[in-house]
C-alpha positions in Angstrom: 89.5 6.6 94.1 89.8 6.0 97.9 87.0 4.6 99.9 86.5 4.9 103.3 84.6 4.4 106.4 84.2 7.6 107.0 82.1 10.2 106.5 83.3 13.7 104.4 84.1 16.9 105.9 81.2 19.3 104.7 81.6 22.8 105.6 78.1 24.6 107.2 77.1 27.5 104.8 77.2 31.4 106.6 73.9 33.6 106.5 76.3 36.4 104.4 72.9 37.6 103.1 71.8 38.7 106.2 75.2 40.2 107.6 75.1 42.6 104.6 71.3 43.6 105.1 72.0 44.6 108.6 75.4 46.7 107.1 73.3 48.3 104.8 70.9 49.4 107.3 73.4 50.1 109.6 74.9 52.5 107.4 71.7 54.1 106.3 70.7 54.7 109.9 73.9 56.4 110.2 72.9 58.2 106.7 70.0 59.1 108.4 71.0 60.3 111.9 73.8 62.5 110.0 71.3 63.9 107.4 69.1 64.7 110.4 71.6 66.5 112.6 73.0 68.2 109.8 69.5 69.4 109.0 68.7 70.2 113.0 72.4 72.3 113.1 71.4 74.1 109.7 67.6 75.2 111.2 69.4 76.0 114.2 72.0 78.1 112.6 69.6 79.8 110.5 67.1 80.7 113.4 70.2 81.8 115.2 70.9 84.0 112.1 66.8 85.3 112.1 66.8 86.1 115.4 69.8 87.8 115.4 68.6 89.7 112.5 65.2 90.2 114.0 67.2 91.6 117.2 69.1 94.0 114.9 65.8 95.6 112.8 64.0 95.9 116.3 67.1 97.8 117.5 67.4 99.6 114.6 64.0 100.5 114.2 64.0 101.7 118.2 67.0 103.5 117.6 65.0 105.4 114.3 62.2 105.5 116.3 64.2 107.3 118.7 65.8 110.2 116.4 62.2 110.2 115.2 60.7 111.0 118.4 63.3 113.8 119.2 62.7 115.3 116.3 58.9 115.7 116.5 59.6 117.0 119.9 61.5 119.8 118.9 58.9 120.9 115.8 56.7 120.6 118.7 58.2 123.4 120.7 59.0 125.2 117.6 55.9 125.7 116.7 54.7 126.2 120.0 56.7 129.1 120.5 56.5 131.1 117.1 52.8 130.4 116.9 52.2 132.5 120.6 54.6 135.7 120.1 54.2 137.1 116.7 57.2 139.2 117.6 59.2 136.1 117.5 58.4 135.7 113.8 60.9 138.4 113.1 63.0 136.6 114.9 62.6 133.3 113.5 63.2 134.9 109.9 66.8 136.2 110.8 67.7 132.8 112.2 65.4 130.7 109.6 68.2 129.8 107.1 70.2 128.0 110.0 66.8 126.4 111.3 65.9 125.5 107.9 69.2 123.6 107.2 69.0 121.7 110.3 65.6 120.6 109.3 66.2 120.2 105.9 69.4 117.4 106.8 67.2 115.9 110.1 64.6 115.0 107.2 66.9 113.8 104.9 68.1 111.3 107.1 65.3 110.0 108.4 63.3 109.3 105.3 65.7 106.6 104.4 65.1 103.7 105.0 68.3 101.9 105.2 69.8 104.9 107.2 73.4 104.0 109.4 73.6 104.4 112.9 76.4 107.1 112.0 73.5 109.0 109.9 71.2 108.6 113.1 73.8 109.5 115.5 74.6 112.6 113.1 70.6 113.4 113.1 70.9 113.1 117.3 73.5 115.6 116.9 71.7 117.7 114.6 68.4 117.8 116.5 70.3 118.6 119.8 71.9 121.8 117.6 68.1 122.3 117.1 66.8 121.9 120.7 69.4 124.7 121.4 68.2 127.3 119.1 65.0 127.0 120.6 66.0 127.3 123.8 67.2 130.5 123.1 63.8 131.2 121.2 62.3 129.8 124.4 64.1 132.5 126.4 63.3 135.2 123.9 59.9 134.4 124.2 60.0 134.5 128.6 61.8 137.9 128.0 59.3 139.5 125.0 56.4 138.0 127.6 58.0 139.7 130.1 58.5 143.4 128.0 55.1 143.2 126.4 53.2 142.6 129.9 54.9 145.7 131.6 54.0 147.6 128.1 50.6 146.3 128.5 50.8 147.6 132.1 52.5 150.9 131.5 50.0 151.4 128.4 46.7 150.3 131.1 48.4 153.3 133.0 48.8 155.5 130.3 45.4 155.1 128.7 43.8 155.3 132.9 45.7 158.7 132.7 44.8 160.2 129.8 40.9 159.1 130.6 41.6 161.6 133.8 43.9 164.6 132.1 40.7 164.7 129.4 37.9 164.5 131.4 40.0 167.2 133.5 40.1 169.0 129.9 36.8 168.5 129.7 35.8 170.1 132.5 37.9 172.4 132.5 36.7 173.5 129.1 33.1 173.1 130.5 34.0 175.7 133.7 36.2 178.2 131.1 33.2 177.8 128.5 30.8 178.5 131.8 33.0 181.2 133.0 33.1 182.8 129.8 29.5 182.7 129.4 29.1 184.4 132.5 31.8 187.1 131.5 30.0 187.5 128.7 26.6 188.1 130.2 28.1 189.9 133.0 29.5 192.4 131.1 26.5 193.6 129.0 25.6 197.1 130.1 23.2 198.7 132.6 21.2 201.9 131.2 19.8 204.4 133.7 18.2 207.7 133.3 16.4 206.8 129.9 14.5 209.8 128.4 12.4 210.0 125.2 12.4 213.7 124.3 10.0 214.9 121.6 11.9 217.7 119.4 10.4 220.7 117.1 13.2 222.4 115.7 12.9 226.1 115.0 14.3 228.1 111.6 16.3 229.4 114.0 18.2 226.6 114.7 16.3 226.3 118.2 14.8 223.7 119.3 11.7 222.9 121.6 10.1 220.4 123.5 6.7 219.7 122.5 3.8 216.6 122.4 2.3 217.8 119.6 2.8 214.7 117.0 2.5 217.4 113.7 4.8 219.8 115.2 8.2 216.6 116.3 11.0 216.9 113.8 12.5 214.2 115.9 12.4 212.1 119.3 16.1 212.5 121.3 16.3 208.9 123.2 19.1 209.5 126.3 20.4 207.2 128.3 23.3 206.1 130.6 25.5 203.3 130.4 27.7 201.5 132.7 29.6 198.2 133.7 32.3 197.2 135.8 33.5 194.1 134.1 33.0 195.4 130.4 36.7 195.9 129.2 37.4 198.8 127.4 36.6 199.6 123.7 34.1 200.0 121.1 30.4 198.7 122.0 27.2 198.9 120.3 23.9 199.3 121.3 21.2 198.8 118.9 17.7 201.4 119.2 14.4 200.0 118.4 11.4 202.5 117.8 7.9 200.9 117.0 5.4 204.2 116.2 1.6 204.0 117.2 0.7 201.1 113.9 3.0 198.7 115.0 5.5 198.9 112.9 9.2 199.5 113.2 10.5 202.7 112.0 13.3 202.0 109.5 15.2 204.3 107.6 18.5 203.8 105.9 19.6 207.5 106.8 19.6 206.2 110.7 22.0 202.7 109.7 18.8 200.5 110.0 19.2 196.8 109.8 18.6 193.8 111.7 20.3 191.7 114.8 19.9 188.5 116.8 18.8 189.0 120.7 19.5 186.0 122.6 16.2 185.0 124.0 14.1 186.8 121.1 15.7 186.1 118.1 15.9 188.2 115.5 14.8 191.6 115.1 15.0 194.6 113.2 16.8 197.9 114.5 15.8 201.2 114.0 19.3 203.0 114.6 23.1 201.3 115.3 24.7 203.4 118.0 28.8 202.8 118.1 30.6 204.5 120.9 34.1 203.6 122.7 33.6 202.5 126.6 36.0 203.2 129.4 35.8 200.2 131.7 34.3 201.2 135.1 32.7 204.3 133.9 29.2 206.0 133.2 28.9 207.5 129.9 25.6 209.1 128.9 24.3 208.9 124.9 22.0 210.4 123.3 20.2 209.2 119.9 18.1 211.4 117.4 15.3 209.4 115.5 14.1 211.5 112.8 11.0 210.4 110.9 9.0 213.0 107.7 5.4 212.1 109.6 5.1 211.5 113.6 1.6 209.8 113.9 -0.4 210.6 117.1 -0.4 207.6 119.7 2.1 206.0 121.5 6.1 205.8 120.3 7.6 202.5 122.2 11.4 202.9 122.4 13.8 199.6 123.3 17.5 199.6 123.4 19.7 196.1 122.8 23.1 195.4 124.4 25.2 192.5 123.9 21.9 190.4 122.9 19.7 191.9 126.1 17.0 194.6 126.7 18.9 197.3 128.8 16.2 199.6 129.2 12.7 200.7 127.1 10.5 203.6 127.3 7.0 205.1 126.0 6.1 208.4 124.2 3.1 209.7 124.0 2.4 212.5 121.0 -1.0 214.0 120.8 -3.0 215.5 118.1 -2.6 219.0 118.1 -5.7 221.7 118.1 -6.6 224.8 115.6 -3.8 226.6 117.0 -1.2 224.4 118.9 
């Protein structure tokens, strides 16, 4: 064993406990910061990715939307345009089956949910096939509008026209119907010269005037007739006789009846005289009334043409003495 003077070489201990503390934290900072930007790149990526998304569904939706709108439109004008012309309806039924399928696909598409822009693009397409068949509905319509208003027009004119040519008929009618009337009453007959001859009629076969009411087989009534406007043909005249007790002698021998006047209604005729007229002519007639039993008094005679009085006369017949 060496002994010396001098003193040992002792090495200093190193702090290695410290140096591998700050390591350690070293490398977990670095842990850290990684774990950290690794995170912030992720949450940026996947915002990235959301928004993108976001941007897609808003564009998608817009773009539905869109077709959505169009389509709406163009029921819209649809409606609008078969609901005003009824005569389009016709119409609408020979071209429903090609309106129908556009509809039917246009729906289709748009009630999914997930629907492709090529199925929206197709429904554009579709809807702008539709928007062209009602155009031409829409120019139907201007043109029907069109017809129906000069119909209107022409029927306003038509109706305005027949108003007039009726009440022209109409009083026409009421002038013919006048005229008529006045024919009618024009043409019943004058009688002149009337006579109410008392008859006794001998065994002889001669007859004699006389007043004597016991000794008349008949009274002759004679009279003239005449009118210018009466046509020519058969006319009757119609004899009243009312003896001295009112009453009217009737007797079915002399064709007795009854008639309607046309301001005294009816009355009862002794004798119906028929003769044929010559227009423009007199013609004198002569009419027997024969009774069983003249009474004394007053015999009123009245003769009836076409509803008139055309003339009346009075016969007196007296009571006869002890030798008359």
């Amino acid at each position: 064993m060496t002994n010396t003077n001098y003193p040992s070489a002792t090495p200093n201990p190193q702090p290695r406990s410290n140096n591998n503390k700050s390591i350690v934290i070293g490398v977990l900072a670095a842990a850290l910061l990684g774990t950290w930007g690794y995170w912030l790149y992720k949450n940026n990526q996947s915002s990235q990715q959301i928004t993108s998304h976001e941007a897609k569904e808003t564009a998608y939706m817009s773009a539905r939307d869109s077709v959505q709108l169009l389509y709406n439109d163009a029921l819209s004008r649809l409606d609008s345009i078969t609901g005003n012309n009824n005569n389009l309806q016709g119409q609408l039924s020979d071209r429903n089956s090609e309106i129908s399928k556009l509809k039917s696909e246009i729906n289709s598409i748009l009630k999914k949910k997930n629907a492709t822009q090529a199925e929206l693009a197709r429904a554009k397409s579709l809807i702008n096939e539709l928007n062209s068949k009602i155009e031409t509905l829409e120019a139907d319509n201007a043109r029907l509008t069109g017809e129906n208003q000069q119909l209107t027009s022409a029927n306003t004119q038509l109706t305005t026209e027949k108003t007039t040519l009726e009440q022209n008929l109409q009083t026409t009618t009421a002038e013919k119907d006048e005229l008529a009337s006045t024919v009618d009453v024009a043409s019943t007959f004058s009688a002149s010269n009337f006579k109410i001859t008392p008859i006794n009629e001998k065994r002889s076969g001669k007859e004699k005037t006389t007043t004597t009411a016991k000794r008349v087989d008949k009274l002759v009534v004679t009279f003239d007739v005449e009118n210018r406007i009466a046509k020519s043909g058969p006319a009757d005249m119609y004899v009243i006789v009312t003896a001295p007790d009112g009453h009217v002698i009737s007797d079915a021998s002399m064709n007795s009846g009854s008639f309607t006047t046309r301001n005294e209604g009816d009355k009862t005729f002794t004798s119906k005289v028929s003769t044929e007229y010559e227009q423009g002519t007199r013609k004198a007639l002569s009419v027997p009334i024969r009774q069983a039993d003249f009474q004394t008094g007053d015999y009123k005679i009245e003769v009836y043409h076409n509803g008139f009085k055309i003339g009346e006369g009075v016969r007196s017949l007296k009571k006869g003495g002890l030798f008359s």
